[in-house]
N, C-alpha and C positions, 0 to 999 in steps of 0.2 A: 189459347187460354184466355178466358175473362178474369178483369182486375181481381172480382170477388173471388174467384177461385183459386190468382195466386196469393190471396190472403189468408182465406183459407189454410192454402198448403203450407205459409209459412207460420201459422200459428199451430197448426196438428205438429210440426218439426219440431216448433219450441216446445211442445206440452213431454214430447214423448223423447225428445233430447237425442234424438240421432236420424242421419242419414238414410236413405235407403236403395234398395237396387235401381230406383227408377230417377234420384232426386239428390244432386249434389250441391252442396252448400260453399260459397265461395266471400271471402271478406273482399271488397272492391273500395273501400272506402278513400283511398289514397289513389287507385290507379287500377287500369284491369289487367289480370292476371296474365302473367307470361306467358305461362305454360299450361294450356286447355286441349293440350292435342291427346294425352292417355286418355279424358270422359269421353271427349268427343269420339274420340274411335272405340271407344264401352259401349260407351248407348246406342251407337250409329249399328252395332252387331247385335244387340239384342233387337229379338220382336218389338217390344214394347216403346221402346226408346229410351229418352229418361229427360230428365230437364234440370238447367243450372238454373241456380237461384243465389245471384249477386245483390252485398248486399248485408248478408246475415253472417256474424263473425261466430262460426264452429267454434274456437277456442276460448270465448269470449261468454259462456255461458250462454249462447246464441241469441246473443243480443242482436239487434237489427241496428244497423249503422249508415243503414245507405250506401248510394256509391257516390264515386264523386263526378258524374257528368255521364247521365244516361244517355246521351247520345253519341260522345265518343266512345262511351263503353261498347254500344250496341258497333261501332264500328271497326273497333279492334277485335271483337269476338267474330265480327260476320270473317277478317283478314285471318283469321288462323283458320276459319270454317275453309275458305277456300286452299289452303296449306294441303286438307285433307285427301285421299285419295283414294271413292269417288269425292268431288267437293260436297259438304254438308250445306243444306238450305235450312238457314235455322228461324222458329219461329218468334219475336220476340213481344212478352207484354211487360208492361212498364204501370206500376199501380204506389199509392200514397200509404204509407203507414208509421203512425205516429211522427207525423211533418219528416218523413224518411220517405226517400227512394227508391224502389227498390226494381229490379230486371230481373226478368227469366226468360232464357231461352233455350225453347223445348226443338229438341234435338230428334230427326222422324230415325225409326230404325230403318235400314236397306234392307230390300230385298235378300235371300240368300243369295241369291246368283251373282251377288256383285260385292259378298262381302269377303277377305275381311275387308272393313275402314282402315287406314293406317295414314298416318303422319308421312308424307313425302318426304321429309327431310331426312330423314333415319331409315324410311324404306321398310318393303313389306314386313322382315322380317323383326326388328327390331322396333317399328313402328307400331303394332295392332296389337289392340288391348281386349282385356274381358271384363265383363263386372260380376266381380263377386262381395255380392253385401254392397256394402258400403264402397267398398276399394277398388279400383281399377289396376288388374295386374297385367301384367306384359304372358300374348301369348306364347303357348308355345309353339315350337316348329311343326309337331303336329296339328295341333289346331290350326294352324296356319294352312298347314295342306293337304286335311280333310274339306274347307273351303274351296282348296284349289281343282281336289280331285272331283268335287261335288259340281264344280261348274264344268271341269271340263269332260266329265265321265271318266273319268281314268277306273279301269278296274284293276284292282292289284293281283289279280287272282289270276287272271291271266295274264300277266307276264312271263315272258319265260326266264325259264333257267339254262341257262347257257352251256354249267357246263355239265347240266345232268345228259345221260346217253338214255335213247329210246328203249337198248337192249336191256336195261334194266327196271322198267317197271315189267308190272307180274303179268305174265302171257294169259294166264287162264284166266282172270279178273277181267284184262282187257277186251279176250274174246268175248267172254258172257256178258259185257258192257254191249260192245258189237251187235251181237245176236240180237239185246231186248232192242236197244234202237232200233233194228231193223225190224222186228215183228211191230214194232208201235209205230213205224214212221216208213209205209211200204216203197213210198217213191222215194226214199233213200236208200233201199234196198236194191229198188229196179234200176236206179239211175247213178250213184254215187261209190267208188269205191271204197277201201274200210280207211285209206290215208285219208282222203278225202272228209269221211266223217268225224275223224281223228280232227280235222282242221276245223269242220264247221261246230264241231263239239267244246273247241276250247281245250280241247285236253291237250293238242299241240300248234306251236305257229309256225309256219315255216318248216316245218317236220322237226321243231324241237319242241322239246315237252316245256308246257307251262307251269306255272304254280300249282294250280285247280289238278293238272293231270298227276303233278308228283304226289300231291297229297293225296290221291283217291288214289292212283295205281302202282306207285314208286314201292321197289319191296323193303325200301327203308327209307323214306323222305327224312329222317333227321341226318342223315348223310350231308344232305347239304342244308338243313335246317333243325339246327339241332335242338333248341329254344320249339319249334312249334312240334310240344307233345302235350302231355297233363298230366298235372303232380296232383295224383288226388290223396288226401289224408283225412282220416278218423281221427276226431277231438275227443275229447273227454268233456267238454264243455260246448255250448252253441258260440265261442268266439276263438278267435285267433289267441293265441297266447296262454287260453286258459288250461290250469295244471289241475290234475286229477290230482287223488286223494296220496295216492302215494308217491306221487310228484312225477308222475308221465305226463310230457306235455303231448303227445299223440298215441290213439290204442292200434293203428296203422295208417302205414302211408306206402307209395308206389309212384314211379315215374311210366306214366305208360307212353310208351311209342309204338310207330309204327306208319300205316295208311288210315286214314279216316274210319275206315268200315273196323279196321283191327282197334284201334284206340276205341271204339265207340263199342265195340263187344266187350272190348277190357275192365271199359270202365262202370260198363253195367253190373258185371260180376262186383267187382268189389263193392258197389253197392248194394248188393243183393247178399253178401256175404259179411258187412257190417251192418245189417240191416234184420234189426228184431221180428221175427214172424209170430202171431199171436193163434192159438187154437183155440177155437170156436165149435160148441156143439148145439147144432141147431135141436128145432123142437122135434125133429121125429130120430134124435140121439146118434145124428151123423156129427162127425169131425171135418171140420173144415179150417183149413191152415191161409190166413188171412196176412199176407207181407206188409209190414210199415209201412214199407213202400209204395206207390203203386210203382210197377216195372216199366209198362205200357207208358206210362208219363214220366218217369226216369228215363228212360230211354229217348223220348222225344224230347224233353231238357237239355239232354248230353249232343247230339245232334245238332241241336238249334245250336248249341254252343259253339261245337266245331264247325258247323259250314258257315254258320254267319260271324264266325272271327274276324277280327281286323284285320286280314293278311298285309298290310300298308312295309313299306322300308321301314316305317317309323318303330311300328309295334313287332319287329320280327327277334328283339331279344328278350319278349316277354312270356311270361307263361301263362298258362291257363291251366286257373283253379277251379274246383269242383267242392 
């Protein structure tokens, strides 16, 4: 960053009197700041990055104050960068305003692959922050290992389940699974037996069913997941909460369970059966019945929903709304 530009940035802050996602304000006037390790691992996770700016006292009606020895400052801030874990390369400008001193240094984001940032002293889990607005909050343990699973590939979908038995997902489902791989995929038909395909398919590892398999074939996967179904409910209002006129907070609701294929036929029905249909008479005095809805796109909605869930340990006592 050029001096003109961190002048700039510090005079757009004073006009407009607050923080923002990319730009944190720090008073240095007396000494620098202890504790830089919650921005530093903010900014170091987002794309963007972001940039301190010591110097300008936030509680102070962001008066500019200076600091008090820009070169030790730049040297204790470079010592907590290296604190970090990967270490932060920060970049620093140093510019004159109103016979004041002032520092910034602009903080590059990491890569995904290597994030999160976090504070070594406290450790992944405790260490690594987010920035929301202005604040820097402590992630959480998901967010921490959606990170983790993203760098190492981890898929949660295929994990298995241990203590599900093969003899209970549904035979007929499974064979007509069977069958179309085989008609789509011939040199698995000519070369591969059906266990066999069972393994390269993910549905099972080791001849024990996985996640992916319970949920597509299990003749009850909430058996052992009883959290992944969908509570879908009819409002009277377009928000959560909102109460109809004679004080129904919902006109229906259902917990549907089951395997993917059943939850996703379940839940089309019910919106096709809360779902207003309009008649239309066209010009040569036909009738034609026209759904809210469209179906064809309800249904690919409902879908996307359920197979691109977050099947993770994290989100497995959560529901999914419609």
């Amino acid at each position: 960053m050029q001096a003109e530009a961190l002048k700039k940035l510090v005079f757009d802050i004073q006009k407009l009197k607050t923080e923002k996602q990319t730009v944190e304000l720090k008073a240095a006037e007396k000494g620098c700041p202890t504790r830089l390790y919650d921005t530093l691992s903010s900014f170091s996770n987002q794309d963007e990055g972001g940039v301190i700016i010591f110097g300008v006292d936030e509680n102070d009606k962001y008066k500019i104050k200076g600091v008090y020895d820009p070169q030790d400052l730049q040297k204790k801030v470079t010592e907590q960068c290296k604190q970090m874990e990967p270490m932060i390369r920060a970049l620093f400008t140093v510019c004159d305003i109103e016979d004041k001193v002032i520092v910034s240094a602009e903080i590059p984001g990491v890569d995904i692959t290597e994030r999160p940032v976090f504070y070594k002293g406290v450790g992944r889990i405790k260490g690594s922050y987010i920035r929301v607005g202005e604040s820097d909050e402590p992630m959480s343990e998901y967010e921490v290992y959606s990170y983790e699973a993203f760098r190492k590939r981890i898929r949660d979908d295929i994990r298995t389940v241990d203590e599900a038995k093969l003899q209970l997902l549904d035979e007929k489902r499974l064979n007509d699974y069977l069958t179309m791989v085989k008609q789509e995929r011939r040199n698995l038909s000519e070369n591969v037996s059906n266990e066999e395909i069972l393994e390269l398919m993910a549905v099972t590892a080791c001849n024990v069913p996985t996640l992916a398999g319970i949920m597509t074939f299990s003749k009850y996967p909430q058996t052992y997941f009883p959290q992944l179904c969908i509570t879908a409910v009819c409002l009277p209002g377009t928000e959560m909460g909102t109460v109809g006129e004679s004080g129904e907070r919902f006109i229906d609701n259902k917990r549907i369970t089951g395997a993917i294929p059943d939850m996703l036929e379940e839940a089309v029905e019910f919106v096709r059966k809360n779902s207003r249909t309009k008649t239309i008479i066209d010009d040569n005095g036909k009738r034609k019945d026209k759904p809210e809805y469209p179906i064809k796109a309800v249904r690919e909605a409902i879908l996307n929903a359920l197979v691109h869930r977050d099947y993770s340990l994290h989100t497995e006592n959560t529901l999914k709304w419609l």
